[in-house]
C-alpha positions as a Markdown table, in Angstrom:
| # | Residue | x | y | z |
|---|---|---|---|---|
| 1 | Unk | 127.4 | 142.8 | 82.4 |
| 2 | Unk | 126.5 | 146.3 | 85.1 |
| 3 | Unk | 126.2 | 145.0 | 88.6 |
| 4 | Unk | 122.4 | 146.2 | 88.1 |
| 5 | Unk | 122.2 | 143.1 | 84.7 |
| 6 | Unk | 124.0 | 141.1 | 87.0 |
| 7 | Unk | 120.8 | 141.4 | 90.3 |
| 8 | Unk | 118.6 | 141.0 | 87.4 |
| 9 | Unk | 119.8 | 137.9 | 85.8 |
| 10 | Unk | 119.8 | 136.6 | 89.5 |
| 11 | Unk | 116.5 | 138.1 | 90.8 |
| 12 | Unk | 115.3 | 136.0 | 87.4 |
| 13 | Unk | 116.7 | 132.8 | 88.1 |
| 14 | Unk | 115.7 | 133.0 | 92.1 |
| 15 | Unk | 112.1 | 133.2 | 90.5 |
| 16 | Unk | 112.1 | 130.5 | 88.2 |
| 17 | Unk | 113.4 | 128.4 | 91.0 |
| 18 | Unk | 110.6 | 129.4 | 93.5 |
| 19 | Unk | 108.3 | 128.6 | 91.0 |
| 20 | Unk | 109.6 | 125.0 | 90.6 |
| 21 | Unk | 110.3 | 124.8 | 93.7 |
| 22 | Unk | 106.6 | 125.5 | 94.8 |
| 23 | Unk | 105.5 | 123.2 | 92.3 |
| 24 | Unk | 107.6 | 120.3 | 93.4 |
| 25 | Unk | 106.2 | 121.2 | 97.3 |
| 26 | Unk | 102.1 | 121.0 | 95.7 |
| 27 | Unk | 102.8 | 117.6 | 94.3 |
| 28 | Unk | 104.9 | 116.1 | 97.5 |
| 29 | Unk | 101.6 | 117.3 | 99.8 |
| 30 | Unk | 98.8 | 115.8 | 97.6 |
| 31 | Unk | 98.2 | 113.3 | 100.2 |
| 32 | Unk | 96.3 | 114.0 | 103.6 |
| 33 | Unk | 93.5 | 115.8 | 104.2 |
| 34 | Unk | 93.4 | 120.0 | 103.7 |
| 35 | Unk | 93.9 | 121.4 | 107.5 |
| 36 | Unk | 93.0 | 124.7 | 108.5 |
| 37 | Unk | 92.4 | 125.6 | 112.3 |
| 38 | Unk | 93.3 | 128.0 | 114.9 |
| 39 | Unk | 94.3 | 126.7 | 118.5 |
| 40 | Unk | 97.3 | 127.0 | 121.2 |
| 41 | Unk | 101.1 | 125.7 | 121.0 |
| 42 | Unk | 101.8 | 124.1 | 124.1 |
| 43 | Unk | 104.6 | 121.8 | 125.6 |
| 44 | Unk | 104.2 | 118.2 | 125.1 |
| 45 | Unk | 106.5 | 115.5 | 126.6 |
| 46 | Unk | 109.1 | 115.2 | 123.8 |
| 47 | Unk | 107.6 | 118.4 | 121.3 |
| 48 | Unk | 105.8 | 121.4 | 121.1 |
| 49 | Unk | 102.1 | 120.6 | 119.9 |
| 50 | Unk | 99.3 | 122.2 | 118.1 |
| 51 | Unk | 95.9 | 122.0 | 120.1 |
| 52 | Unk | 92.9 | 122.6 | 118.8 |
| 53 | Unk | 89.6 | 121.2 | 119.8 |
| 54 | Unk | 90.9 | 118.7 | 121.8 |
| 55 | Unk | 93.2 | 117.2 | 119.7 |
| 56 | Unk | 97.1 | 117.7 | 119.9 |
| 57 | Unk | 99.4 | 117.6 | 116.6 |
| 58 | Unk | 102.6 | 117.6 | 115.5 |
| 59 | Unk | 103.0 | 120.7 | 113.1 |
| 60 | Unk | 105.6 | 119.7 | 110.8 |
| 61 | Unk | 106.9 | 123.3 | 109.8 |
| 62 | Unk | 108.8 | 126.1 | 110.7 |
| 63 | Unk | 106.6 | 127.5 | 113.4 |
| 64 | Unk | 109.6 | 129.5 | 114.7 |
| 65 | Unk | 108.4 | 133.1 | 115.9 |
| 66 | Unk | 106.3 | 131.4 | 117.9 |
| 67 | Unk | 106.8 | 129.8 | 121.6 |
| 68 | Unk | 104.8 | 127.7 | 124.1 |
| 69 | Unk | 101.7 | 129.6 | 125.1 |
| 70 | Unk | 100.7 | 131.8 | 121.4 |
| 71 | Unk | 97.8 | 131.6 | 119.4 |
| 72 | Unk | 98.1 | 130.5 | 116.3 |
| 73 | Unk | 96.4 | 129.3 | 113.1 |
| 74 | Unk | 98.1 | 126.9 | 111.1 |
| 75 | Unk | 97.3 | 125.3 | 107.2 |
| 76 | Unk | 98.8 | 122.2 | 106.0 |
| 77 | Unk | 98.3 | 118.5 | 105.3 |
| 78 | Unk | 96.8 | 116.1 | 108.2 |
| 79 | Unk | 97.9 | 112.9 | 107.9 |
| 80 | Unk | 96.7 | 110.9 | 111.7 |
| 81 | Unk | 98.8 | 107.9 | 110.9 |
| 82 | Unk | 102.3 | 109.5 | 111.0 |
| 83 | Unk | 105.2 | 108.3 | 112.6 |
| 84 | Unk | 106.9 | 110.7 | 114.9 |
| 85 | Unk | 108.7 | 110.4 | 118.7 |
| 86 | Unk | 106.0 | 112.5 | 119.9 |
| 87 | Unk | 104.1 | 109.8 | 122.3 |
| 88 | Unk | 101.2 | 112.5 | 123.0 |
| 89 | Unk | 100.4 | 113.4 | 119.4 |
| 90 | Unk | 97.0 | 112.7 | 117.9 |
| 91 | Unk | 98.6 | 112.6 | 114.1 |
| 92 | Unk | 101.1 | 115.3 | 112.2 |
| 93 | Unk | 99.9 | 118.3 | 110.4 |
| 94 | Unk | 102.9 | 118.1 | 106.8 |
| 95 | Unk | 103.9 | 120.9 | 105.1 |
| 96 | Unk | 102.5 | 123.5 | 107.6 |
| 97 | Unk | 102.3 | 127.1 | 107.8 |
| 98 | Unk | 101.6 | 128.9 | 111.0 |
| 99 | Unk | 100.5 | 132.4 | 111.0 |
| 100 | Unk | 99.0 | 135.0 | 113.3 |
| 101 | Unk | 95.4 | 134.9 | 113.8 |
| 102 | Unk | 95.0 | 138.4 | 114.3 |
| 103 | Unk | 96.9 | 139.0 | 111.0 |
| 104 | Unk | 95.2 | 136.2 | 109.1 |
| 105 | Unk | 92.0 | 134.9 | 111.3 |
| 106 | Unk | 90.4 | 131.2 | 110.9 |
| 107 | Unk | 88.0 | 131.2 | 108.1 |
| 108 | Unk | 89.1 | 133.6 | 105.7 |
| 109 | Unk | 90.8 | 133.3 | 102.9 |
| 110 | Unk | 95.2 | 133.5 | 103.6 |
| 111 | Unk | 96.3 | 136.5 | 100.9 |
| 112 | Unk | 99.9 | 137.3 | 100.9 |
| 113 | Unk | 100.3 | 141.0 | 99.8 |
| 114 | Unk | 103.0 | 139.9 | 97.2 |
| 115 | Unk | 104.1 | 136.3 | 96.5 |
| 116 | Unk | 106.8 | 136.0 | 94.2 |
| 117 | Unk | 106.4 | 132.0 | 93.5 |
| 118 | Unk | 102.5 | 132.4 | 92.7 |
| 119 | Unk | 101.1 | 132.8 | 89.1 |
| 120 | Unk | 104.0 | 131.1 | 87.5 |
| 121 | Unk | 103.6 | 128.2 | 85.5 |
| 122 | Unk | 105.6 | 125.6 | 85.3 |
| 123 | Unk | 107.2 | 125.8 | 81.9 |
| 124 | Unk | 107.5 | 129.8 | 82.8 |
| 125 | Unk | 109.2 | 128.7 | 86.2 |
| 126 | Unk | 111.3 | 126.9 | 83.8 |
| 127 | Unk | 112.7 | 129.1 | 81.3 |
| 128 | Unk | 112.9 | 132.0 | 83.6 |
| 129 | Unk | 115.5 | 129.4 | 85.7 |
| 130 | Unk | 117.5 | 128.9 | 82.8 |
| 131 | Unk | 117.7 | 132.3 | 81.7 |
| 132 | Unk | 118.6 | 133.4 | 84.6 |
| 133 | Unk | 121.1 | 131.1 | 85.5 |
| 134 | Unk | 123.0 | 131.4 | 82.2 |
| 135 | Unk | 123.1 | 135.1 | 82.9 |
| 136 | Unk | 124.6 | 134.4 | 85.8 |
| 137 | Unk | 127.2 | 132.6 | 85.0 |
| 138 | Unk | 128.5 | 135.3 | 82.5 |
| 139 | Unk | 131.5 | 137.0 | 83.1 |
| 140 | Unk | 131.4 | 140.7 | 84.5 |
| 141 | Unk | 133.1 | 142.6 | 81.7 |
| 142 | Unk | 134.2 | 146.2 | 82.7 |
């Protein structure tokens, strides 16, 4: 197989993995409420915190790029009956993403120029795993 088949049969199976992958993360967040809001990170006793209106939460996420002090607008899962060591929190916000509100502002709809995971079904996400995985695994012959 050319070093070119070879990133291919990868690139395939790396797709077919998001894709399950995303659809095992859709079924682990089914519970809690839908959370959408913009507001402040700011230092808490024990963790950084999410405010927003007055309430301060947990983000559960890789909120990373950002420090103490930003903007930011962040999407996930509530769930105000969460268990975490942060003594100040008014609940946790599961499975979060945290962007840039001047990139993505509160209220509009979050569109991700390309998204390799999205559109994939499930059986799709499937097959395109094994395929690409037994490509993979071939032997380079020269």
């Amino acid at each position: 197989m050319s070093d070119c088949g070879r990133w291919c049969a990868i690139l395939t199976g790396f797709i077919g993995i998001c894709a399950l992958s995303t659809h095992s993360a859709a079924l682990a967040q089914s519970g809690g409420a839908d959370f959408d809001a913009c507001g402040v990170l700011v230092r808490g006793t024990e963790c950084t915190l999410f405010e927003t209106g007055g309430a301060r939460y947990l983000v559960v996420g890789d909120f990373s790029r950002f420090r103490v002090g930003d903007s930011v607008r962040v999407v996930g899962k509530l769930n105000p009956q969460c268990v975490t060591i942060c003594s100040e929190g008014d609940g946790c916000i599961g499975d979060a993403e945290v962007f840039n509100p001047e990139l993505f502002p509160c209220g509009t709809p979050i569109q991700v120029p390309f998204d390799p995971c999205s559109g994939i079904s499930l059986s799709a996400a499937a097959a395109l795993t094994a395929f690409g995985l037994r490509l993979a695994s071939r032997p380079l012959r020269r």
